[in-house]
C-alpha positions in Angstrom: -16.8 -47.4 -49.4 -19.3 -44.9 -49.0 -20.5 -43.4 -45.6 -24.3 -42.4 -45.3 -24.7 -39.1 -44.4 -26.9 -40.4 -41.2 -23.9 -42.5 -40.0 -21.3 -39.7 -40.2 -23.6 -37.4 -38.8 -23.5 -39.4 -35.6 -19.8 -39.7 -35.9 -19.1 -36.2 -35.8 -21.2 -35.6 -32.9 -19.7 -38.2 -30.9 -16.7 -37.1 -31.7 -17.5 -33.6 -30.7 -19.0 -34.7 -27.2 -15.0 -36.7 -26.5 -13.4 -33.9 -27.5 -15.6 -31.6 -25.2 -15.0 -33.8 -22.2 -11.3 -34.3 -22.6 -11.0 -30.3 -22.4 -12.4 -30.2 -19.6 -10.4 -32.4 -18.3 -7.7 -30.9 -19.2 -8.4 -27.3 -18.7 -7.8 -26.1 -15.4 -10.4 -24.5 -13.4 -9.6 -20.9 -12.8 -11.4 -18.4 -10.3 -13.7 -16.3 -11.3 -12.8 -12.2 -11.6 -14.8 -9.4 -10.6 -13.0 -7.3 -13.4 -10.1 -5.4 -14.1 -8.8 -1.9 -13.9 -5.5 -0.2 -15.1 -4.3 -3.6 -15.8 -5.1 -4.6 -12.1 -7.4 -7.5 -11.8 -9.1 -8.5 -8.2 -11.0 -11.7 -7.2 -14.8 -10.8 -6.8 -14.2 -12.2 -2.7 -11.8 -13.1 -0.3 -11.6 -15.2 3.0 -10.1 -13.7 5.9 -10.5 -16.6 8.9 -14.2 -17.6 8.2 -15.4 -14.3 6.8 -15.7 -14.0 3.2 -16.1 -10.4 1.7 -16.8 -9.1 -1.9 -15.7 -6.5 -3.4 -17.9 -3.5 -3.5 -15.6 -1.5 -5.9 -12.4 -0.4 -7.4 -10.5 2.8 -8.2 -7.5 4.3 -9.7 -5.6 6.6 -8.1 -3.5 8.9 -10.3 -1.9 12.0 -9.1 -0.4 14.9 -12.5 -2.4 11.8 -14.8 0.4 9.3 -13.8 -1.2 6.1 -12.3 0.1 5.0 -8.6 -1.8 2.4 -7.3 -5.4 0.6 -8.0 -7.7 0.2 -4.7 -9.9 -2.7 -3.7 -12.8 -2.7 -1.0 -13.9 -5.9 0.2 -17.0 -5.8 2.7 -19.7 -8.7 3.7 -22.5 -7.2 1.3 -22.2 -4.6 -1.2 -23.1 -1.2 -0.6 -23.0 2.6 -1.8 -23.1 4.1 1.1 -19.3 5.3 3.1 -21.1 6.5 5.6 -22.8 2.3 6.6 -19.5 1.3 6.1 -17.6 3.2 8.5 -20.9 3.1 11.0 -20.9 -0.1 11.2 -18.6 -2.7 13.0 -18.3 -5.2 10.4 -15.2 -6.9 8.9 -13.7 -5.0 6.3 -10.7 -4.4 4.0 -9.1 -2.2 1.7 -5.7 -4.0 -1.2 -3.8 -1.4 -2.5 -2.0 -2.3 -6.0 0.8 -0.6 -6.7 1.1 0.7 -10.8 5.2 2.6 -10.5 7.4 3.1 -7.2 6.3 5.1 -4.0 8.5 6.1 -1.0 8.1 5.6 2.2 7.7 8.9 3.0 5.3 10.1 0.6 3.0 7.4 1.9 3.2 8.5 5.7 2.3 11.8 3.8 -0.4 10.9 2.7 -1.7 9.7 6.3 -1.0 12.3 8.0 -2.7 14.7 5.4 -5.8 11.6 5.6 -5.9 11.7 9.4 -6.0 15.7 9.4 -9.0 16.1 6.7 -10.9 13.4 8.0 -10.3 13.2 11.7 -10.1 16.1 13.1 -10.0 16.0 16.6 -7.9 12.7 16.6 -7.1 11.3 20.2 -3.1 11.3 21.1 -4.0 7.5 21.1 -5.3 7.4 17.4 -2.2 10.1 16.3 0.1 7.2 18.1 -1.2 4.7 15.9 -1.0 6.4 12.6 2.6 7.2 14.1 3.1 3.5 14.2 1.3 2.7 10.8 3.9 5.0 9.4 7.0 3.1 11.0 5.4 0.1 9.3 5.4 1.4 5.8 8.3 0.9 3.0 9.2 1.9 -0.3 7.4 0.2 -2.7 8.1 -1.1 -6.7 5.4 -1.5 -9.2 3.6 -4.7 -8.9 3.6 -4.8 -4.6 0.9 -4.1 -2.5 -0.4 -3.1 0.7 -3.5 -4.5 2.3 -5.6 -3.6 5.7 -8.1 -5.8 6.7 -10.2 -4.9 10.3 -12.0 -7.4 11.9 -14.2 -6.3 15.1 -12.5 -7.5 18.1 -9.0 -8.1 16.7 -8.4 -4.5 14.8 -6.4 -3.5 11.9 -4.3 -6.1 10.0 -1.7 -4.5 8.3 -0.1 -6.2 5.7 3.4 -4.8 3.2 4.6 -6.6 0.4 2.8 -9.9 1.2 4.7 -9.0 5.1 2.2 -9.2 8.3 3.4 -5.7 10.2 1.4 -6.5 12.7 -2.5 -5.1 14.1 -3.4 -2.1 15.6 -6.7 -2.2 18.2 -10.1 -0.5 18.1 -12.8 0.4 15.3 -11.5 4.1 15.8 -8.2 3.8 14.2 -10.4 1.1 11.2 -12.9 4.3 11.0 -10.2 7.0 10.7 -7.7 4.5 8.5 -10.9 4.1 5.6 -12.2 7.2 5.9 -8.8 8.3 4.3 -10.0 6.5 1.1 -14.0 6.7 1.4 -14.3 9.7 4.4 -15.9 12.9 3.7 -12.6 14.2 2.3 -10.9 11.4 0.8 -7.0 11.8 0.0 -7.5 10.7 -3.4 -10.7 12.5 -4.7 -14.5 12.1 -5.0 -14.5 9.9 -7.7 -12.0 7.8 -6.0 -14.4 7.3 -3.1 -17.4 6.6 -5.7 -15.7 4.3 -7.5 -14.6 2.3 -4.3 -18.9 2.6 -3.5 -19.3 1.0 -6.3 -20.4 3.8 -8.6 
């Protein structure tokens, strides 16, 4: 027996259009990705409480070319400027992915060296903080990460390895803590910062 063309041609379209559906069915739905960097990939937003935030930029850190960690900035609407963000007292938050190992020590370091380039004339109160940040921190492995999310009122989230440390108070420790990473002397470099602006 011999099919007309017309009736196969219907066939195969059919056909087509099940198939379509059941993959769909089938295929999970998976969230969309704002992209990918040093084999790092970040969600384009987050949800802290009712807040959502998107993510204004990402950056690599390297230090003697070897990669340490891959930085995300989530804030409530995208912007280049480091100088709005830190101005203004709006929810905002910084993941850290780690690419090889990092003591403990080497990232209290790098605090104290943030704290001194970029606040100056820190208070005893704000040098008591970073004194406490620094009891929080750990060694960490490739693949673990760090993340500090301010919200106005509440303060500085700080969360290690997926661990809640615990929250530190005021926009002027959340001012002093980001402008290590987007300040006017940023711990890991100009470009660093830019890239985090989005450029």
């Amino acid at each position: 027996m011999q099919i007309s063309p017309t009736r196969n041609h219907r066939w195969s379209t059919a056909a087509t259009l099940a198939l379509l559906a059941l993959v769909l069915v089938l295929v999970p739905a998976t969230p969309a990705f704002a992209g990918k960097l040093a084999g790092v990939t970040l969600p384009d937003s987050v949800e802290v409480g009712d807040q959502e935030m998107v993510l204004n930029g990402m950056a690599l850190r390297s230090k003697l070319f070897i990669k340490v960690y891959v930085a995300g900035l989530y804030l409530p609407a995208k912007t280049a400027s480091p100088t709005a963000v830190l101005s203004a007292d709006e929810p905002r938050r910084l993941d850290m992915n780690f690419l090889r190992s990092v003591g403990a020590d080497s990232i209290c370091g790098a605090w104290s060296d943030g704290l001194a380039a970029n606040t100056p004339n820190a208070s005893a109160e704000l040098k008591g903080q970073f004194e406490t940040l620094c009891s929080w921190m750990e060694d960490v492995d490739k693949g673990e990460s760090f993340s500090f999310t301010y919200l106005p009122g509440t303060g500085t989230t700080v969360e290690v390895k997926g661990q809640n440390k615990g929250t530190l108070a005021g926009k002027a420790f959340a001012d002093a803590l980001f402008a290590c990473w987007i300040g006017l002397e940023p711990g890991p470099g100009e470009g660093f910062r830019d890239d985090l602006m989005g450029g």
